[in-house]
mmCIF entry with sequence, helices, sheets and N, C-alpha, C, O atoms, coordinates in Angstrom:
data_MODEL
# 
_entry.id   MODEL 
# 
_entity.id                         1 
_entity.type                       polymer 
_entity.pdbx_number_of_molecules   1 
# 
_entity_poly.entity_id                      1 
_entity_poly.type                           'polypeptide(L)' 
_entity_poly.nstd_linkage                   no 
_entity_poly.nstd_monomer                   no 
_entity_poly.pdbx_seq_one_letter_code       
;(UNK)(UNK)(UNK)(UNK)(UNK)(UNK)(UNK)(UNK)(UNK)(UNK)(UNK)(UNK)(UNK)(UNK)(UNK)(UNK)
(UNK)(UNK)(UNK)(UNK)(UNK)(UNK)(UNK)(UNK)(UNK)(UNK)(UNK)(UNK)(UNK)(UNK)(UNK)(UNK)
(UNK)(UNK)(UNK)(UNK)(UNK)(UNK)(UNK)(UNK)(UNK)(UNK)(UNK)(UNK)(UNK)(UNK)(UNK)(UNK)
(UNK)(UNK)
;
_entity_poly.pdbx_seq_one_letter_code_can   XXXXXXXXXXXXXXXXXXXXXXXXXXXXXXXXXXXXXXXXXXXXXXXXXX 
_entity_poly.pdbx_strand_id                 A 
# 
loop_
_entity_poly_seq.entity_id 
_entity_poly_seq.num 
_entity_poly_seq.mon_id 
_entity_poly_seq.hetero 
1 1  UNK n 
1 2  UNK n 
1 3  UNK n 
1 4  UNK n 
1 5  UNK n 
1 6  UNK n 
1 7  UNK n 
1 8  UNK n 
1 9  UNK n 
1 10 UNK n 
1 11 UNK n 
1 12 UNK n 
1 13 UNK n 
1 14 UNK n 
1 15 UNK n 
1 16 UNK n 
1 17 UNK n 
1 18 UNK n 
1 19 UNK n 
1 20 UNK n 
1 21 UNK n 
1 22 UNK n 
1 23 UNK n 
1 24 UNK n 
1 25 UNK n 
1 26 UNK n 
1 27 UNK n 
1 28 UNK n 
1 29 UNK n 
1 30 UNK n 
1 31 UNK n 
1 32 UNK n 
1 33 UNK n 
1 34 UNK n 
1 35 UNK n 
1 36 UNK n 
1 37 UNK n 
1 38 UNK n 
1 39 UNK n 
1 40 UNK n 
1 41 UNK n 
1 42 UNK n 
1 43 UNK n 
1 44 UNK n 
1 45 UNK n 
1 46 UNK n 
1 47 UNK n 
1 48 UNK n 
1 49 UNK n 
1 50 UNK n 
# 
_struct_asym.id          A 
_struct_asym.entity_id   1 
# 
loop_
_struct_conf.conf_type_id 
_struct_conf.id 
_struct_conf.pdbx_PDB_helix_id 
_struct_conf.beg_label_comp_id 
_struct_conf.beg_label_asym_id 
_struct_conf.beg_label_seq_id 
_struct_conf.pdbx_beg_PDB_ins_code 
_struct_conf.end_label_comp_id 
_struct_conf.end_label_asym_id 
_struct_conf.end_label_seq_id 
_struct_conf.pdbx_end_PDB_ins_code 
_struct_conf.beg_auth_comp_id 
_struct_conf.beg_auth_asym_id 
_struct_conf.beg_auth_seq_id 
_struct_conf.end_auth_comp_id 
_struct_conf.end_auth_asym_id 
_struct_conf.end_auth_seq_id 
_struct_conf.pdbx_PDB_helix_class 
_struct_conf.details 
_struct_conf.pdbx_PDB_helix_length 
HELX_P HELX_P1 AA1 UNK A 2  ? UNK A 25 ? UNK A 2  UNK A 25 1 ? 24 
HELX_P HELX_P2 AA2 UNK A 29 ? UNK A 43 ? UNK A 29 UNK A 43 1 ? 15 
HELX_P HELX_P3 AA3 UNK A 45 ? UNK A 48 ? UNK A 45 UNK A 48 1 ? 4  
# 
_struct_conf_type.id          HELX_P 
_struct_conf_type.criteria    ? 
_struct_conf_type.reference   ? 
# 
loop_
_atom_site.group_PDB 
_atom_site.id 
_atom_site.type_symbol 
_atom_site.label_atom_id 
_atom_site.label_alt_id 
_atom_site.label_comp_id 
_atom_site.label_asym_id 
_atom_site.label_entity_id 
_atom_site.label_seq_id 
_atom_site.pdbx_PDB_ins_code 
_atom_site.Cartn_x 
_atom_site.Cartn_y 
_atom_site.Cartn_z 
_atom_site.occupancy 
_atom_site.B_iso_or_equiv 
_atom_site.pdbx_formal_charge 
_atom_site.auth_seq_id 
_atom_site.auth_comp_id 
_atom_site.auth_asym_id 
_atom_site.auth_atom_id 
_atom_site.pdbx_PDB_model_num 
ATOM 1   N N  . UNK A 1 1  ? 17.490 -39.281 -15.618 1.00 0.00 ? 1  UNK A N  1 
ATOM 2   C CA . UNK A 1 1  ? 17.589 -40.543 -14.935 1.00 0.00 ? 1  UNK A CA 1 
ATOM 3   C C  . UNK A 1 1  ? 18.816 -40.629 -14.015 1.00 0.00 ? 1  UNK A C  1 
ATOM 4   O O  . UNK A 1 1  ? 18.697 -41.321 -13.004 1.00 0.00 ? 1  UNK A O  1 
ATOM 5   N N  . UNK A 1 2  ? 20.082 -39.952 -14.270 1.00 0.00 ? 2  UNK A N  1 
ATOM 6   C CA . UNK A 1 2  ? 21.002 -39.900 -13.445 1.00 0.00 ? 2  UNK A CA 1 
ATOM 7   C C  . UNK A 1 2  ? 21.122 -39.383 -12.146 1.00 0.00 ? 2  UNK A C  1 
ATOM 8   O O  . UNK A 1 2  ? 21.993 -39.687 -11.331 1.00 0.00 ? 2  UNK A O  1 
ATOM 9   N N  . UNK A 1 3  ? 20.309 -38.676 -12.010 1.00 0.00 ? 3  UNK A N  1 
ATOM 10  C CA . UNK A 1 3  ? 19.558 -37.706 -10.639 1.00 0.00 ? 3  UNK A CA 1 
ATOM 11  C C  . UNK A 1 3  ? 19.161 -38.887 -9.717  1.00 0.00 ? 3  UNK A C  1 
ATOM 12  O O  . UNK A 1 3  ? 19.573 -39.152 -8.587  1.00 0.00 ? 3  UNK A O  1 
ATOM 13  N N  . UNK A 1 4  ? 18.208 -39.559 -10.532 1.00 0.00 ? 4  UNK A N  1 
ATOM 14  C CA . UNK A 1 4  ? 17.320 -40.621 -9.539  1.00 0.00 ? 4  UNK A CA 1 
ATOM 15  C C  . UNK A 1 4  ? 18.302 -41.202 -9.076  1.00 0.00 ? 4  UNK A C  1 
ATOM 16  O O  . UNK A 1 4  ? 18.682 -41.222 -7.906  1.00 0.00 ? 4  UNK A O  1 
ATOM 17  N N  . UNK A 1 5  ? 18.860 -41.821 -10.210 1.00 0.00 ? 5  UNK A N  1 
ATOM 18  C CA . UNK A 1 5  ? 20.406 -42.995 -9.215  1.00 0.00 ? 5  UNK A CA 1 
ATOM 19  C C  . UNK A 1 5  ? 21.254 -42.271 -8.274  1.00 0.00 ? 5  UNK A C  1 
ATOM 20  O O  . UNK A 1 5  ? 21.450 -42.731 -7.149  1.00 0.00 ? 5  UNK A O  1 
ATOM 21  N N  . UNK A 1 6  ? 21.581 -41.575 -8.515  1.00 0.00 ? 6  UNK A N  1 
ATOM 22  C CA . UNK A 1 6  ? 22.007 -40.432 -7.491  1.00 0.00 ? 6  UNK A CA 1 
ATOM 23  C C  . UNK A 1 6  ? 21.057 -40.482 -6.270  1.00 0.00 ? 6  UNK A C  1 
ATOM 24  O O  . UNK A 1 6  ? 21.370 -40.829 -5.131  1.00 0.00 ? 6  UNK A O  1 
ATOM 25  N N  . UNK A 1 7  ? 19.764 -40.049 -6.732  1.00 0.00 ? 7  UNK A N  1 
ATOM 26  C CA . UNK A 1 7  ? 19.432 -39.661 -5.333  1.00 0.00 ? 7  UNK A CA 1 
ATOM 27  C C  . UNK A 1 7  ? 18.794 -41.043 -4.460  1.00 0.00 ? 7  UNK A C  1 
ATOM 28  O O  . UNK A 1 7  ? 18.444 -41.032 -3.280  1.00 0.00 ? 7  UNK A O  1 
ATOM 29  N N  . UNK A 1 8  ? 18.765 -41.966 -5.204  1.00 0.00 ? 8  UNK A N  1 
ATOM 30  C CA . UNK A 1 8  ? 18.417 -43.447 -4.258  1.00 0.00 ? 8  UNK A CA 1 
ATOM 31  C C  . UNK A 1 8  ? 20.262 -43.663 -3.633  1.00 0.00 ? 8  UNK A C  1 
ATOM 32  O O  . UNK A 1 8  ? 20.565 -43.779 -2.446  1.00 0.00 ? 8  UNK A O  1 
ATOM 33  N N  . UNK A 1 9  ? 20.953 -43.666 -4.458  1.00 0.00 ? 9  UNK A N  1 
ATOM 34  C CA . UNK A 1 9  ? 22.351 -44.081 -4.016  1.00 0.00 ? 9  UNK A CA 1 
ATOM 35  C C  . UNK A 1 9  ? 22.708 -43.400 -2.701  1.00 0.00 ? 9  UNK A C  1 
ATOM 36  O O  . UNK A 1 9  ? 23.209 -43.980 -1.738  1.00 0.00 ? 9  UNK A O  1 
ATOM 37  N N  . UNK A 1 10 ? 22.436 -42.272 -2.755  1.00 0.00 ? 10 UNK A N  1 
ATOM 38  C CA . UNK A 1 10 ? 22.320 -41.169 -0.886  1.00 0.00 ? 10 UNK A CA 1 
ATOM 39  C C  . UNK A 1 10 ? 21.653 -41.697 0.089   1.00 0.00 ? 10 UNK A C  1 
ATOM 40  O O  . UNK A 1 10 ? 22.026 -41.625 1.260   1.00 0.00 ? 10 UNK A O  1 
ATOM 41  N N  . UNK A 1 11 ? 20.300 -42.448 -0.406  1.00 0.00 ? 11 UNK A N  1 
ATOM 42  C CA . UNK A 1 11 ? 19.415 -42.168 0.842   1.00 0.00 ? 11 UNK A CA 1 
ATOM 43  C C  . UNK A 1 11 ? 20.186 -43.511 1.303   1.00 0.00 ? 11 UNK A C  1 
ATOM 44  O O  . UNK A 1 11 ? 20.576 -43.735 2.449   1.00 0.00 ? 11 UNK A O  1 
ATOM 45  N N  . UNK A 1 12 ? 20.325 -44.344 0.206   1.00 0.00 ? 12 UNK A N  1 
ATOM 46  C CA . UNK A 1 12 ? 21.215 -46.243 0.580   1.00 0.00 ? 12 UNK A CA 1 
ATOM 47  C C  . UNK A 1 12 ? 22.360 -46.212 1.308   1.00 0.00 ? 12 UNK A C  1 
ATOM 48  O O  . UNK A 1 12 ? 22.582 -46.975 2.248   1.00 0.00 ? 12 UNK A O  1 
ATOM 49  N N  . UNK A 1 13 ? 23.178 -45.276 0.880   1.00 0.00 ? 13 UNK A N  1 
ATOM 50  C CA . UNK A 1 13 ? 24.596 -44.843 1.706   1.00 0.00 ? 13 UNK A CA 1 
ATOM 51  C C  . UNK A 1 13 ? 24.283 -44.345 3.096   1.00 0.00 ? 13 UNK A C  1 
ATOM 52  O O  . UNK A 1 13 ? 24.722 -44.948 4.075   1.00 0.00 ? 13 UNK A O  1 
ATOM 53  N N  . UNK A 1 14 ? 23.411 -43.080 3.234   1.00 0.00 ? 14 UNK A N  1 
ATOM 54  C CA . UNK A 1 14 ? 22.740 -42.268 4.353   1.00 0.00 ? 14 UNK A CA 1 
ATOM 55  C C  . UNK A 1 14 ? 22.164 -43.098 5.518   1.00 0.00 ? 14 UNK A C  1 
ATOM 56  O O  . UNK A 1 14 ? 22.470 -42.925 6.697   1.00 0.00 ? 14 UNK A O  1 
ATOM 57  N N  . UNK A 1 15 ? 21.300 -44.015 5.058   1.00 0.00 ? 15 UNK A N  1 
ATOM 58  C CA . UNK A 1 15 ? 20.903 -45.211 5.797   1.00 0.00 ? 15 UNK A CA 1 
ATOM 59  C C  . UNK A 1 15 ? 21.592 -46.123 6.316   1.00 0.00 ? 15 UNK A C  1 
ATOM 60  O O  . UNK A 1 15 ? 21.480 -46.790 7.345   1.00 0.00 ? 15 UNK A O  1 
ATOM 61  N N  . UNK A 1 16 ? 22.526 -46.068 5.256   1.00 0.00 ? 16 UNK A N  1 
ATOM 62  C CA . UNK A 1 16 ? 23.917 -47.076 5.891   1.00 0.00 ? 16 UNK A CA 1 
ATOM 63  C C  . UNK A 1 16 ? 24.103 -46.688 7.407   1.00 0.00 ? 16 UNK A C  1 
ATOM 64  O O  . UNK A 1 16 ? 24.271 -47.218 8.506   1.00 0.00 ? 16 UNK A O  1 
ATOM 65  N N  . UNK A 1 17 ? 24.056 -46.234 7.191   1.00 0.00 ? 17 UNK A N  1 
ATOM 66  C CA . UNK A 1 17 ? 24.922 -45.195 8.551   1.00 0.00 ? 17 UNK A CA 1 
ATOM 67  C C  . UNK A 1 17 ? 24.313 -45.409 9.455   1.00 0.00 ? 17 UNK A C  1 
ATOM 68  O O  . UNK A 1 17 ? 24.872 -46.007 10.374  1.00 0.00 ? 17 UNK A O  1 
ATOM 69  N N  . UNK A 1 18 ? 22.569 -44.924 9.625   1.00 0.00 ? 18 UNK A N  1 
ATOM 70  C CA . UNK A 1 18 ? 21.909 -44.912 10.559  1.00 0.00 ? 18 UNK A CA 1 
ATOM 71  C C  . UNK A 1 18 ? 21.495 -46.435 10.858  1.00 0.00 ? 18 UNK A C  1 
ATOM 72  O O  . UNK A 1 18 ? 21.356 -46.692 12.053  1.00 0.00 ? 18 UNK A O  1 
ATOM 73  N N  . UNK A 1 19 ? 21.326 -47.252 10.148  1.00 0.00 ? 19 UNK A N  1 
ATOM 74  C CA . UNK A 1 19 ? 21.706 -48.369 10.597  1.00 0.00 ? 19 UNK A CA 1 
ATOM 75  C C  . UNK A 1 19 ? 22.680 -49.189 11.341  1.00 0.00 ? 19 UNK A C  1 
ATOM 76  O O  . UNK A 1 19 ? 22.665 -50.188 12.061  1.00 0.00 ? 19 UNK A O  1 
ATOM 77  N N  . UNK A 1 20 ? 23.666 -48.220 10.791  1.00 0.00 ? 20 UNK A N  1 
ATOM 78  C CA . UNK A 1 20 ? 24.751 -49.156 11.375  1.00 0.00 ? 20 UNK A CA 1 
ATOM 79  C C  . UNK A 1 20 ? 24.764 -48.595 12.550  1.00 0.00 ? 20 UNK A C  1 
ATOM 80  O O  . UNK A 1 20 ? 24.805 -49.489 13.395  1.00 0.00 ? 20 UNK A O  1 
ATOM 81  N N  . UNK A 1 21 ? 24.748 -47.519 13.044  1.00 0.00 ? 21 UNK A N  1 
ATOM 82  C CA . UNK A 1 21 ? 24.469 -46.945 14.623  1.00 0.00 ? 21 UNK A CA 1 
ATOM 83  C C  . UNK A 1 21 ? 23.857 -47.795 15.211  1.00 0.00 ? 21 UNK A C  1 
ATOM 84  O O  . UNK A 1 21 ? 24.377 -48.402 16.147  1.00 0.00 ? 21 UNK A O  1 
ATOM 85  N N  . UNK A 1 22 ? 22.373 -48.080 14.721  1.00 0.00 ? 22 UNK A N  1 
ATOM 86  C CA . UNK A 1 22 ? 21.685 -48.875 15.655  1.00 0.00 ? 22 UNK A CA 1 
ATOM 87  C C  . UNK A 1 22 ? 22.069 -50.317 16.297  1.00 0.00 ? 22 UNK A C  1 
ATOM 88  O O  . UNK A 1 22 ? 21.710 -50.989 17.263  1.00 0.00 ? 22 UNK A O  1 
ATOM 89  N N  . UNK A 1 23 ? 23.055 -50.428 15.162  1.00 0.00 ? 23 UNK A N  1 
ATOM 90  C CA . UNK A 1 23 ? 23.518 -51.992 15.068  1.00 0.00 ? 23 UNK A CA 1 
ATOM 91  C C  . UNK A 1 23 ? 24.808 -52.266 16.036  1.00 0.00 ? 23 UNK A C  1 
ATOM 92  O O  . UNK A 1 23 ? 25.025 -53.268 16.718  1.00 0.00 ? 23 UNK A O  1 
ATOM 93  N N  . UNK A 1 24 ? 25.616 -51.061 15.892  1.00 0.00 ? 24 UNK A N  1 
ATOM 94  C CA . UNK A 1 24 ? 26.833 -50.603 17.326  1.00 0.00 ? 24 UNK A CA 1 
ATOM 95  C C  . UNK A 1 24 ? 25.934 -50.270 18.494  1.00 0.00 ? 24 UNK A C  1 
ATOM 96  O O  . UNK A 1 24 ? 26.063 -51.073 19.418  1.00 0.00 ? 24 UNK A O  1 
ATOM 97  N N  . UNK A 1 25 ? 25.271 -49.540 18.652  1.00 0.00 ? 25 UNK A N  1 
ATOM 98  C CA . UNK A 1 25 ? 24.250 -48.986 20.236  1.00 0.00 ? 25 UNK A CA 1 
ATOM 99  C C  . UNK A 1 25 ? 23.390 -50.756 20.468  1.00 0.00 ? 25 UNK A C  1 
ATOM 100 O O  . UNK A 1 25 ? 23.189 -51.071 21.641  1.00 0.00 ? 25 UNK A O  1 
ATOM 101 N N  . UNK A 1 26 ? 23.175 -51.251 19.931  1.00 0.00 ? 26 UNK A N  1 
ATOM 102 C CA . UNK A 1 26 ? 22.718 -52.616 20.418  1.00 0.00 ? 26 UNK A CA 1 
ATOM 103 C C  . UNK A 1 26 ? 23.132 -53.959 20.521  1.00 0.00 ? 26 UNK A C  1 
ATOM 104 O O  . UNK A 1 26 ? 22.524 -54.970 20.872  1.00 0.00 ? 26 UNK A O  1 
ATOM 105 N N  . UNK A 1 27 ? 24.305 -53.763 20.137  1.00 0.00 ? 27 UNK A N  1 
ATOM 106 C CA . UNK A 1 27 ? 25.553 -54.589 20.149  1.00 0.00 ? 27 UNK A CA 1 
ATOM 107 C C  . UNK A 1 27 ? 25.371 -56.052 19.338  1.00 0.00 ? 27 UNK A C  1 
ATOM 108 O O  . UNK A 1 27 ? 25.751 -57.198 19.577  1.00 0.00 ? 27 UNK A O  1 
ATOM 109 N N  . UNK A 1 28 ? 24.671 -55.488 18.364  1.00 0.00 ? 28 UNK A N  1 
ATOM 110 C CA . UNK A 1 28 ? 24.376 -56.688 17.108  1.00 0.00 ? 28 UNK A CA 1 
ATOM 111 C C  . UNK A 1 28 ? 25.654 -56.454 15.771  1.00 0.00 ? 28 UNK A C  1 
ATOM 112 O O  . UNK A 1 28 ? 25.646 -55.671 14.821  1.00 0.00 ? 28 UNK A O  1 
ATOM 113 N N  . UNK A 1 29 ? 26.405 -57.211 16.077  1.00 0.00 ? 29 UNK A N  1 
ATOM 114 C CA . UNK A 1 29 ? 27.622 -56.937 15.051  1.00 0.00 ? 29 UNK A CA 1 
ATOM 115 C C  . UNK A 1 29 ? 27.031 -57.336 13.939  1.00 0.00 ? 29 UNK A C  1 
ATOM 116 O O  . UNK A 1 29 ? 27.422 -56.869 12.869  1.00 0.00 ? 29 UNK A O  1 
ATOM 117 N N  . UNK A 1 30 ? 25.695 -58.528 13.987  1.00 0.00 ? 30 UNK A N  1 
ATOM 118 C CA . UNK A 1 30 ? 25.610 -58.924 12.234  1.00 0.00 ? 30 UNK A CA 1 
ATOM 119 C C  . UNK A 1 30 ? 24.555 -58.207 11.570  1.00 0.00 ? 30 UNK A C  1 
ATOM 120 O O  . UNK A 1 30 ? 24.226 -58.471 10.414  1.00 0.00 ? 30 UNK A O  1 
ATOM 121 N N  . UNK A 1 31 ? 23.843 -57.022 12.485  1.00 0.00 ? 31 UNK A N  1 
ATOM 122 C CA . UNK A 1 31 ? 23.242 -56.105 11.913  1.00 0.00 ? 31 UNK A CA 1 
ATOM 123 C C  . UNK A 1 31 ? 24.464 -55.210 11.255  1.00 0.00 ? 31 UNK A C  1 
ATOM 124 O O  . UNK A 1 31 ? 24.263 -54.738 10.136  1.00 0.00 ? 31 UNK A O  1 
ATOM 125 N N  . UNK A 1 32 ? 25.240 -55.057 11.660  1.00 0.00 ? 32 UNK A N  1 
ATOM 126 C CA . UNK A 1 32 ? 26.347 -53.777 11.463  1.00 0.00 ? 32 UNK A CA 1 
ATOM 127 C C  . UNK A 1 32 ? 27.210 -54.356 10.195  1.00 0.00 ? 32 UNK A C  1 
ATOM 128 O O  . UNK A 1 32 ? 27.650 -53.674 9.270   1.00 0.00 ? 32 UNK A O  1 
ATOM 129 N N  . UNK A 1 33 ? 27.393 -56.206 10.420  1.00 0.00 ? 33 UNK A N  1 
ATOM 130 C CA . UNK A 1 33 ? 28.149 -56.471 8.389   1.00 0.00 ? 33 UNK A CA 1 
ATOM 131 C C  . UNK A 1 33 ? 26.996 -56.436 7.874   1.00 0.00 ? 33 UNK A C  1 
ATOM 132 O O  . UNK A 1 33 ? 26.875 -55.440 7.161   1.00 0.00 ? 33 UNK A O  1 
ATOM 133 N N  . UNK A 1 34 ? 26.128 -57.049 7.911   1.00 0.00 ? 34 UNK A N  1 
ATOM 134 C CA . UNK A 1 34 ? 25.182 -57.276 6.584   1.00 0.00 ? 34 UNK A CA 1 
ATOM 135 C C  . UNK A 1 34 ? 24.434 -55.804 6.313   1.00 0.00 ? 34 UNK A C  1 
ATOM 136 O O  . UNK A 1 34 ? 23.812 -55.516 5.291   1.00 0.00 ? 34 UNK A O  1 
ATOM 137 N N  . UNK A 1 35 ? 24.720 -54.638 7.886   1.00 0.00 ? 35 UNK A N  1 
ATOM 138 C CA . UNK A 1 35 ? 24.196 -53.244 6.827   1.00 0.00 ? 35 UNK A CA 1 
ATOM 139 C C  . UNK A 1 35 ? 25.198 -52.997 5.731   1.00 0.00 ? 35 UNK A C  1 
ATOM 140 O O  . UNK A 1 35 ? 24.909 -53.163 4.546   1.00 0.00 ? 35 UNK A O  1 
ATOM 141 N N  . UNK A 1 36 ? 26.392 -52.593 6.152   1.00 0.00 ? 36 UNK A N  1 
ATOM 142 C CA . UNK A 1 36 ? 27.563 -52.257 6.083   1.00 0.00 ? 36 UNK A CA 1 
ATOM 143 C C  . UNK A 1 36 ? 27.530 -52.811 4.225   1.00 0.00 ? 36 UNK A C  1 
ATOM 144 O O  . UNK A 1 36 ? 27.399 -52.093 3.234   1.00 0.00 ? 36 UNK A O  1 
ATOM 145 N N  . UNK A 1 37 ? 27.712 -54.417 4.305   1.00 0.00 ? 37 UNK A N  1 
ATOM 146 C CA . UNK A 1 37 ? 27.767 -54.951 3.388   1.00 0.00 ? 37 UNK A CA 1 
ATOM 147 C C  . UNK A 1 37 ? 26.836 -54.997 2.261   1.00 0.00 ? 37 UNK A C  1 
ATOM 148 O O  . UNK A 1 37 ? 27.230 -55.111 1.101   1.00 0.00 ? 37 UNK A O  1 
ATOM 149 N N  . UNK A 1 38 ? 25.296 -54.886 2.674   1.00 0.00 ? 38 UNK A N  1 
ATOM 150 C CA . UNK A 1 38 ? 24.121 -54.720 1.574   1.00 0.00 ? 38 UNK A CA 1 
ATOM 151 C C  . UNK A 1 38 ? 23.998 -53.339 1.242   1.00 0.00 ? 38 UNK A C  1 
ATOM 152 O O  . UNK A 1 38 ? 24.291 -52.818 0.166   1.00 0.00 ? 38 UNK A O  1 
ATOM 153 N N  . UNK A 1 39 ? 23.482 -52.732 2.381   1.00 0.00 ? 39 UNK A N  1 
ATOM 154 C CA . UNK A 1 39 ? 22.989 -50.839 1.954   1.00 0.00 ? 39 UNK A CA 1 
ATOM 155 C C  . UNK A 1 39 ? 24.134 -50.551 1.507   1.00 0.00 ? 39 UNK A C  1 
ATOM 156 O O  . UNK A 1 39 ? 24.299 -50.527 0.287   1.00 0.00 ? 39 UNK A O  1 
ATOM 157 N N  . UNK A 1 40 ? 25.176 -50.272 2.371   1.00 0.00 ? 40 UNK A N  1 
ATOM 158 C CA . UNK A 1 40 ? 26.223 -49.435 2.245   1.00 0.00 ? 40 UNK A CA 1 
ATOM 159 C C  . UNK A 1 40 ? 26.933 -50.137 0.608   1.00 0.00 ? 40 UNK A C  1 
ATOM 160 O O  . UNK A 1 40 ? 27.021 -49.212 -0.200  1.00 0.00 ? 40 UNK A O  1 
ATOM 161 N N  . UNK A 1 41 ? 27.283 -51.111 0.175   1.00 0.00 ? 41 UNK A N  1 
ATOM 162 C CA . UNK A 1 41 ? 27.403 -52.041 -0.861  1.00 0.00 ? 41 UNK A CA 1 
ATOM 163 C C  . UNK A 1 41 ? 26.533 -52.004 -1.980  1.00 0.00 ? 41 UNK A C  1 
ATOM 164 O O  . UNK A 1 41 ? 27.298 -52.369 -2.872  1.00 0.00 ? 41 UNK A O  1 
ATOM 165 N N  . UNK A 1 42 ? 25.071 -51.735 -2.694  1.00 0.00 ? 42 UNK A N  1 
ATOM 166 C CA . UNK A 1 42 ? 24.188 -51.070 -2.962  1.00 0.00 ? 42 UNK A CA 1 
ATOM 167 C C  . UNK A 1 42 ? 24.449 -49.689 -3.215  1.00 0.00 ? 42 UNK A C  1 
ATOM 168 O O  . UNK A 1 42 ? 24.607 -49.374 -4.395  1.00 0.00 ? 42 UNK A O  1 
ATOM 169 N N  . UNK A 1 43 ? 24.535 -48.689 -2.225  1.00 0.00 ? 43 UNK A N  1 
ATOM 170 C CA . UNK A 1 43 ? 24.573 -47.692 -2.107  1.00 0.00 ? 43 UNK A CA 1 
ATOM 171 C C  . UNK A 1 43 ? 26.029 -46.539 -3.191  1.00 0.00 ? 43 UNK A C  1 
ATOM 172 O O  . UNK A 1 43 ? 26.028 -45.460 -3.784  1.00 0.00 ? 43 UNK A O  1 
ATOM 173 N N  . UNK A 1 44 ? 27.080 -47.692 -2.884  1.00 0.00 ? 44 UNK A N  1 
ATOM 174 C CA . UNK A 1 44 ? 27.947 -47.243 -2.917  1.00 0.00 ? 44 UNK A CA 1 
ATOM 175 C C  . UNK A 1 44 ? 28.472 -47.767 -4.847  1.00 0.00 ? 44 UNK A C  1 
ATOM 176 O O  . UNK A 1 44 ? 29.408 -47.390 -5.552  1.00 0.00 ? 44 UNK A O  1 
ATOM 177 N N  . UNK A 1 45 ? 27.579 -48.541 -5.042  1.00 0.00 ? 45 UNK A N  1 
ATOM 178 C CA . UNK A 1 45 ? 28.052 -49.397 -6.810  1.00 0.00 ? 45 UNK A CA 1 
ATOM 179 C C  . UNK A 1 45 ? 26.932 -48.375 -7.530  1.00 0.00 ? 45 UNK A C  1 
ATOM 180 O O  . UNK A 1 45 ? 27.159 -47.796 -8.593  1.00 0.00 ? 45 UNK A O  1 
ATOM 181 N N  . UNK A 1 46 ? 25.580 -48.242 -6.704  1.00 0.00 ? 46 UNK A N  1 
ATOM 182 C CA . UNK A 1 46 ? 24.526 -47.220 -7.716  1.00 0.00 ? 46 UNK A CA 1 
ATOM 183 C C  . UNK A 1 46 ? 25.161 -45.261 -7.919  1.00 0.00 ? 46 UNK A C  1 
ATOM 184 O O  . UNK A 1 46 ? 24.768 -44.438 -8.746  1.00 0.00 ? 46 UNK A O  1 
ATOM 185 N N  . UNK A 1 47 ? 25.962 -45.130 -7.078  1.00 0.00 ? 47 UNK A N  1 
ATOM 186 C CA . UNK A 1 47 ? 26.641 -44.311 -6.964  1.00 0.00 ? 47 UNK A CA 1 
ATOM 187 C C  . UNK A 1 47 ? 27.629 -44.143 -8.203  1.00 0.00 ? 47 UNK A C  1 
ATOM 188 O O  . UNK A 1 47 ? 27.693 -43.121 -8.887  1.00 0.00 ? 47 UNK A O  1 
ATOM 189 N N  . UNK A 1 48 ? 28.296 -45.153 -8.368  1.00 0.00 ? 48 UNK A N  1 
ATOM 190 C CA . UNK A 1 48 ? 29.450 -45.258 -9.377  1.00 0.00 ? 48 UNK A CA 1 
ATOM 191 C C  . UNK A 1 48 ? 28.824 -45.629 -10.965 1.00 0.00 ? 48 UNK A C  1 
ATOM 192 O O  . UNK A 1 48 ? 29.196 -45.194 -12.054 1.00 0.00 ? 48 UNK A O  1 
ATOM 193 N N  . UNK A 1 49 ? 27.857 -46.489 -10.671 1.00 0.00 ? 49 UNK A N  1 
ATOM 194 C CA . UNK A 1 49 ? 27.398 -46.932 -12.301 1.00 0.00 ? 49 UNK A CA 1 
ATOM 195 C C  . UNK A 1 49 ? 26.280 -45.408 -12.450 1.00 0.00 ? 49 UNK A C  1 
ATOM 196 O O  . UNK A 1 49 ? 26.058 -45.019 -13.597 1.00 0.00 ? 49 UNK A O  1 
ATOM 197 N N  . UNK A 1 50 ? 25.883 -44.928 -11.717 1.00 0.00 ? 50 UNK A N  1 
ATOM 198 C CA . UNK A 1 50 ? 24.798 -44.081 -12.442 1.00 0.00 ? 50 UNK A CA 1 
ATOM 199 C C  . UNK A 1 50 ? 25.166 -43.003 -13.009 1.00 0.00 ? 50 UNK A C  1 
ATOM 200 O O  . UNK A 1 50 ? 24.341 -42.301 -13.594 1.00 0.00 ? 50 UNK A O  1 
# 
């Protein structure tokens, strides 16, 4: 089971990212907190608890 959390916690972090690109290249700053803040935020606690 630690694998899985692991490997959802990557793709949440990973996505972070590519989101947030889209969100700088289109000049939507509240795409870029609320990625930043949910995925990347998500991403980054399933990482630590799993």
């Amino acid at each position: 089971m630690p694998r899985f959390v692991g490997v959802v916690a990557a793709f949440l972090w990973g996505g972070d990212f590519i989101v947030g690109s889209i969100g700088i290249s289109s000049h939507h700053f509240w795409l870029l907190y609320l990625d930043y803040g949910v995925l990347g935020g998500f991403g980054l606690g399933h990482g630590y608890d799993g």
